[in-house]
N, C-alpha and C positions, 0 to 999 in steps of 0.2 A: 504494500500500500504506500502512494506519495503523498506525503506528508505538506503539509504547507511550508512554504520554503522560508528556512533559517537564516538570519542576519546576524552578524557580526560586525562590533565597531572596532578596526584595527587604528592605528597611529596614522595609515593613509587615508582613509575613507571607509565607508560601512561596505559591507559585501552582503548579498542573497545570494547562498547556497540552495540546494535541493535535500532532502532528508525522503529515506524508506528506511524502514523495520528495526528504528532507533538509532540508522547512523547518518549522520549530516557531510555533504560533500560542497566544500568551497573549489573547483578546478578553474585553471588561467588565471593565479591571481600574481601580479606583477609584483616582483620585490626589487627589480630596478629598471631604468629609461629603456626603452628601445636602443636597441646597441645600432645606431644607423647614423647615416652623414657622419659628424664629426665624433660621435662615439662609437663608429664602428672596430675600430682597434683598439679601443683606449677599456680603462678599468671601468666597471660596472659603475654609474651614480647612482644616487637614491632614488625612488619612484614620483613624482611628482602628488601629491595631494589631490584627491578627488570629491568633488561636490555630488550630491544625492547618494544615493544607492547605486553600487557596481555589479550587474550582474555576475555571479562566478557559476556556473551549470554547464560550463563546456571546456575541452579542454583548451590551452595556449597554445599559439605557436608552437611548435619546433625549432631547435637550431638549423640554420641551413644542414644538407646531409644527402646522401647518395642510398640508394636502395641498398643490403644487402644482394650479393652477389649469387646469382644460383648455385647448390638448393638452397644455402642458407637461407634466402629468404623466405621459403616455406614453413622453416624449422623456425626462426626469429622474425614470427611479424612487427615490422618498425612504422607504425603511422607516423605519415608526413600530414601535417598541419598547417596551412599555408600563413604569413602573415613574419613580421617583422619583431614583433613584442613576443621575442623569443623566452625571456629576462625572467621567466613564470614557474609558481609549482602549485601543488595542488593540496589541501589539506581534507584530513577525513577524521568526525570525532564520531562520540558517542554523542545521541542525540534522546533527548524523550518528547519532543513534541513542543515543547515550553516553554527552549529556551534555559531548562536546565537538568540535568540527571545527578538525582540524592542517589546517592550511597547510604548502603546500611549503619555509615554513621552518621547518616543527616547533612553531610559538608554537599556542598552543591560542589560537583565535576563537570557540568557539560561545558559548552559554548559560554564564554561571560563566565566561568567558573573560576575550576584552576586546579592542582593537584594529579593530574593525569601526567603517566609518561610519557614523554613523544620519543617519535622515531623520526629521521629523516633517511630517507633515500637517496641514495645516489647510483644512476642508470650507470651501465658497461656498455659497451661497443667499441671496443679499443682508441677510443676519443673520435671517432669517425661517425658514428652511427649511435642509435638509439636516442631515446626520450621519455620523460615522464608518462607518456600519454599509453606505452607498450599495457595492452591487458594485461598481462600476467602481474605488474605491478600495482592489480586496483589494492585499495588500503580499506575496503570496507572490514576483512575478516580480522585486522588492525583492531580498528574502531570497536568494531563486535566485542575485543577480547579488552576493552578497557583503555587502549591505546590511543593519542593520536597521531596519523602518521599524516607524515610529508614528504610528498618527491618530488624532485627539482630538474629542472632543463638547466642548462649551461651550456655556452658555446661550444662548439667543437672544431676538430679540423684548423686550418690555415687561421680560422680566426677566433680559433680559442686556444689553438697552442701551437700556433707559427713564432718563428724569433727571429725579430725586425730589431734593427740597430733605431728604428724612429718610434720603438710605442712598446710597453709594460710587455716580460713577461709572465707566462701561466695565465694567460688573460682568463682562461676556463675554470681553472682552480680560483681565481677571484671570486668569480660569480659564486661557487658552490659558498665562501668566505662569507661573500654577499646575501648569501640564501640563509646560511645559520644567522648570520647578524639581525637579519628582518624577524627570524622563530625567538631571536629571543628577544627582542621587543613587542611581537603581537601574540605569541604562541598560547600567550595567559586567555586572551578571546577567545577562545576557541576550547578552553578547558584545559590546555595540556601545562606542566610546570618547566620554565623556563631553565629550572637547575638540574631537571632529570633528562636530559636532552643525549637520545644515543643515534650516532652517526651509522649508517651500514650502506654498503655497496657491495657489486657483486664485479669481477675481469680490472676494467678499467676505473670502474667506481671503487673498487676496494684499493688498488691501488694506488685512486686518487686521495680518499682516506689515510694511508701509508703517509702520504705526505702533512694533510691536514696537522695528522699527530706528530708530524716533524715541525710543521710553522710555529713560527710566535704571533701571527698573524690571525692564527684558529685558535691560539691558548683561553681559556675561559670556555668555549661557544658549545662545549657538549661535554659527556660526563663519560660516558660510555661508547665503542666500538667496536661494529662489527669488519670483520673482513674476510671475503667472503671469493676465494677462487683469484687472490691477487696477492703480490709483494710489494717490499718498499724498493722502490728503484723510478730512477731519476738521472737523465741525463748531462751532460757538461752542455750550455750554450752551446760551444763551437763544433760538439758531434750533432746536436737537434738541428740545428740550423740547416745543415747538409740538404736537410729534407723540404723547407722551405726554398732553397736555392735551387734545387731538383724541379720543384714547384715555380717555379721565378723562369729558370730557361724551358720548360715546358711551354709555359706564354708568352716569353720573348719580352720581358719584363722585368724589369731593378727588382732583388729582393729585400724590397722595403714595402712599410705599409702605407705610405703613402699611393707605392703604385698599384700595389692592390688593392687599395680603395677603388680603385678608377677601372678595377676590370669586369664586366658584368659575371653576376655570380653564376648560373649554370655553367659558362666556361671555367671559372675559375672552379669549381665542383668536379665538372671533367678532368681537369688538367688534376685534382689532390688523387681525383681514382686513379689516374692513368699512371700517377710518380709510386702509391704506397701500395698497389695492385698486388704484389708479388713478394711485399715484406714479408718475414715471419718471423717469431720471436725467438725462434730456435739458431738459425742461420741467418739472421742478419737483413739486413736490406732496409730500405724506405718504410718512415711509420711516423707519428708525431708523439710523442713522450712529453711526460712532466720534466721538468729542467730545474737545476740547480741554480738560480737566478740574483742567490743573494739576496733576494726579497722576503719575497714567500717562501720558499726553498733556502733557508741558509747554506744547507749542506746535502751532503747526501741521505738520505729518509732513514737507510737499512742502517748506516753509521750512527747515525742522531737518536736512533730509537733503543740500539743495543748500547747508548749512552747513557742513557737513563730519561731521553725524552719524553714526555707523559707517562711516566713510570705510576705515575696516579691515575690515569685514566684505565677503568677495567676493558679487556680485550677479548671478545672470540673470532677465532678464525680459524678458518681450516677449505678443505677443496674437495672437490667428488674423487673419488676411487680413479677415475681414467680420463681425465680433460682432454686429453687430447684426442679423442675418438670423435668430438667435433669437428676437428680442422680436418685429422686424417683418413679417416672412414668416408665421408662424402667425397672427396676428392681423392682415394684411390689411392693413398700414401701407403697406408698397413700391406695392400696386395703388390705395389709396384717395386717396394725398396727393397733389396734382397740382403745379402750379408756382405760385401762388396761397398753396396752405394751407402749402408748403412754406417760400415764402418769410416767413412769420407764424411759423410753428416756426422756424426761424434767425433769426430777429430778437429772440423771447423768450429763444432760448437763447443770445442773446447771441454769434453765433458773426459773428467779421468780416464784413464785404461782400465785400472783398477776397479772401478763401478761397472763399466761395462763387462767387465767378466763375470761380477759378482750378479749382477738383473742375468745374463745369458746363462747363468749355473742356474737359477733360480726361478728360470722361464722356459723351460725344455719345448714346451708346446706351443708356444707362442713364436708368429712369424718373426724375422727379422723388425721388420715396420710396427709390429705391439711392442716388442722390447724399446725400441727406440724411443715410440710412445712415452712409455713407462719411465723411462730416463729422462724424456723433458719436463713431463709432466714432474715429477721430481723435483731438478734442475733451477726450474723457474718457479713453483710455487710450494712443491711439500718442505723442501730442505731449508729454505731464507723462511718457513715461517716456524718450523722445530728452530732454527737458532734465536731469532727473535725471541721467542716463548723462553728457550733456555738464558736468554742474557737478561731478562728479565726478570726470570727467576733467581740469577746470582746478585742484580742488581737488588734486591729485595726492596722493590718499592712497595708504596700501598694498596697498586694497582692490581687485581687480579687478574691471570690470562687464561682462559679454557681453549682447547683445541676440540675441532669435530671434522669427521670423514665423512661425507657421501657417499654410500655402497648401491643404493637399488639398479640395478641397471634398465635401461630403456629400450622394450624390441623395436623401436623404429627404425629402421635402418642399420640395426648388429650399432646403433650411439652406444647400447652399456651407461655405462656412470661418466656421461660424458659433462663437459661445461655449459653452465650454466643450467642444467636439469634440475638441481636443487630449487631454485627460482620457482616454482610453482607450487612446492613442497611447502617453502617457507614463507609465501603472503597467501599458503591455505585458496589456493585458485585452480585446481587440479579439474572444476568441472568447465571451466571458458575452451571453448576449442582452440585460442590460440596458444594455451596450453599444453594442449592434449596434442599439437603440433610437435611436440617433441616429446610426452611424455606418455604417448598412447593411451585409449579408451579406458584401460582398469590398472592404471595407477593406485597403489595402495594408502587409502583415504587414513588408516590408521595410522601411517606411519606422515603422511603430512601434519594430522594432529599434534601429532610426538613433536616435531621438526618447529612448524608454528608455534608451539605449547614452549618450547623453551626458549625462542627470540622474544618471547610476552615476557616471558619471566627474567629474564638479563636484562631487556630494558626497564623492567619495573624494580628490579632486586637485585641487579648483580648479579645472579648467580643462576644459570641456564639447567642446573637440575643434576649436575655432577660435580667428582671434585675437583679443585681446579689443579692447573700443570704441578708437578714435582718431578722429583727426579726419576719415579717410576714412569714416566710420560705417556702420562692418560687420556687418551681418545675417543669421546662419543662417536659409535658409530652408525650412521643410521643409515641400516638395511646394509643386504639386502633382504634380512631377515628384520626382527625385530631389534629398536635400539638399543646398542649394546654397549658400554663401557670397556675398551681394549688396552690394555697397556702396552706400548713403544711395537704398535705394527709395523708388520714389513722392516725389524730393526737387522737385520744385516745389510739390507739393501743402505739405508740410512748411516750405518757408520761407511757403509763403502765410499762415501765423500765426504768424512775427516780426513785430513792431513798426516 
């Protein structure tokens, strides 16, 4: 049933949301200027001030962006949303009708309340793709569970994390800056408590997070994070750049942002697919990364963090069972790579001899192209985030850190426990078809509950429903059976890249 629609009075202007079945949705509500004309390249400003009521019942703009590439994009539907006031996120509370939801101890929580935890979200798409608006991201089962959550759009691509000698950067990572800064000025509207504020992203969004919790920029703006299929890693200026300037002679164009201002953007979109087409994170090539900027970025994330960076802020994170059956499984990588071209890929990417014996002893059945899998998927996100966890636990700050695996695998296309599967598990959306796009029809509802059930509980409490890291290092694992608590999985593979 639709409710009559809820208003909120923020610090910019009121908003009319929509509300059903107790939860209120404010979507496209601007937390800063249209990034166009002369703040196309430049840092996010503030929203201007709005007279009357702002409609919010649909979603915002998008950042400019490029479809995913076939099949992906069956497997990742990315709504494009036309329009320039990209700068938007969306909020979702708990709602009773009235304008406000008692608790059983009488404290008013709804909209105009206060006391609720919030979440924000932060989308993935390797800075290139996605947006708040993706279904699997709706934040109703949020709401439902007492939460209120928030996802943000943010630039992407050439003009959220190009580096121009004439304009900021991390201009992307501003924005998300600029998204928490608005939750904790209006967040109290809406029910949610300004001081319980937990960050979660999943690829690019968690990584973007990595950083967050490196800034002195983000310090204060949340309490808790998630991260979620991503590491701390951040490039030098003069290697990111490469990729802009890649982008710069592709158009025949200074790489600065002045002259990118001036090039029509579908060209300038073509030309980002056509330079980062062929990047990969395993072997190298074209991409756009968060950067070491001296700003935003002091230093390096994975450094700053095993330094004792937000050593007080609580952390979970962790990655599915087999990430990389994403990238390689549809594109034919597992069948094509034999033990030959394999061992040429491990040797560029730099990854020990030593490990590689140890996954190949320890994978008898598995092709060439799974082992290798298994080694980047590794490589790039299980290992940098077991060390994290462990330098944090030497650093004994206040901050607690859980770790959690992904195990269920997915029959759609032999995916398995690939990236980003989790994602529909944990905002509990397992029945939206653009779900069920990569997580097939009977998906196990129990163990999304389980998955949802303890992101409610980490952002309300700290503590996700197990113990957290020690030196026996304990891993929730969910599915592909029931979740399980394992201690230091897969640990020969894991010491076979110590020193």
């Amino acid at each position: 049933m639709v409710e009559r629609g809820p208003e909120v009075l923020t610090r910019y202007g009121s908003l009319c949301g929509a509300a059903k079945d107790g939860v209120a949705a404010f979507l496209g509500v601007p937390y800063a200027k249209a990034p166009v004309g002369p703040l196309r390249f430049r840092a996010p400003e503030p929203v201007e001030p709005w007279e009357g009521v702002r409609e919010a019942t649909a979603f915002g703009a998008t950042a400019p962006k490029r479809p995913y590439a076939p099949p992906l994009d069956a497997l990742l539907p990315d709504p494009d949303v036309a329009g320039d006031d990209c700068l938007n996120l969306n909020v979702w509370a708990p709602w009773d009708g009235t304008g406000a939801a008692d608790g059983d101890d009488g404290a008013d929580r709804g909209p105009g309340g206060g006391g609720r935890p919030v979440m924000v979200w932060i989308h993935g798409g390797s800075l290139i793709h996605g947006s708040s608006a993706v279904p699997v991201y709706d934040g109703t089962a949020f709401a439902r569970d007492g939460v209120v959550l928030v996802s943000v759009n943010y630039r992407l691509g050439i003009e959220g994390f190009g580096v121009f000698p004439d304009a900021p950067g991390n201009i992307g990572l501003r924005d998300q800056i600029a998204a928490l800064s608005w939750v904790r000025e209006n967040i109290a509207a809406f029910g949610g408590d300004p001081e319980r504020v937990t960050v979660f992203g999943e690829s690019a969004g968690a990584i973007s997070i990595a950083a967050l919790l490196a800034s002195p920029l983000a310090e204060g703006l949340f309490r808790r994070a998630v991260v979620q299929s991503g590491a701390p890693i951040a490039q030098p200026l003069a290697t990111a750049r490469r990729t802009t300037e890649a982008v710069a002679a592709r158009l025949g164009v200074p790489a600065t942002a002045e002259a990118f201002a001036g090039v029509d953007r579908a060209r300038l979109l073509a030309a980002q697919t056509e330079v980062t087409g062929k990047g990969s994170p395993l072997t190298g090539g074209h991409s756009f990364q968060i950067v070491v900027d001296g700003e935003v970025v002091p230093r390096d994330p994975a450094e700053a963090l095993a330094d004792g960076a937000s050593a007080g802020v609580d952390l979970l994170m962790g990655t599915t069972t087999e990430e990389y059956r994403l990238w390689f499984v549809p594109s034919g990588v597992t069948e094509r790579v034999g033990p030959v071209v394999q061992r040429l890929l491990l040797r560029k990417a730099k990854v020990p001899s030593r490990a590689a014996r140890v996954y190949r002893a320890g994978r008898p059945g598995e092709k060439p192209g799974e082992v290798l899998g298994a080694l980047a998927t590794d490589k790039l996100l299980r290992i940098p985030l077991n060390r994290l966890a462990d330098a944090r636990l030497r650093s004994g700050g206040p901050g607690e850190t859980y770790l959690y695996e992904f195990g269920w695998r997915s029959p759609v296309l032999d995916l398995g426990a690939c990236h980003a599967l989790e994602l529909g598990f944990v905002f509990d959306t397992l029945d939206l078809p653009e779900t069920r796009a990569l997580t097939g029809p009977d998906a196990p509802r129990d163990l999304a509950a389980a998955m949802h059930a303890a992101w409610v509980s980490f952002a309300s409490t700290g503590d996700p429903g197990w113990r957290p890291w020690d030196p026996a290092r304990p891993v929730m694992t969910f599915g592909p059976g029931l979740p399980s608590l394992v201690e230091a999985p897969r640990e020969a593979e894991r010491r076979a890249w110590e020193n």
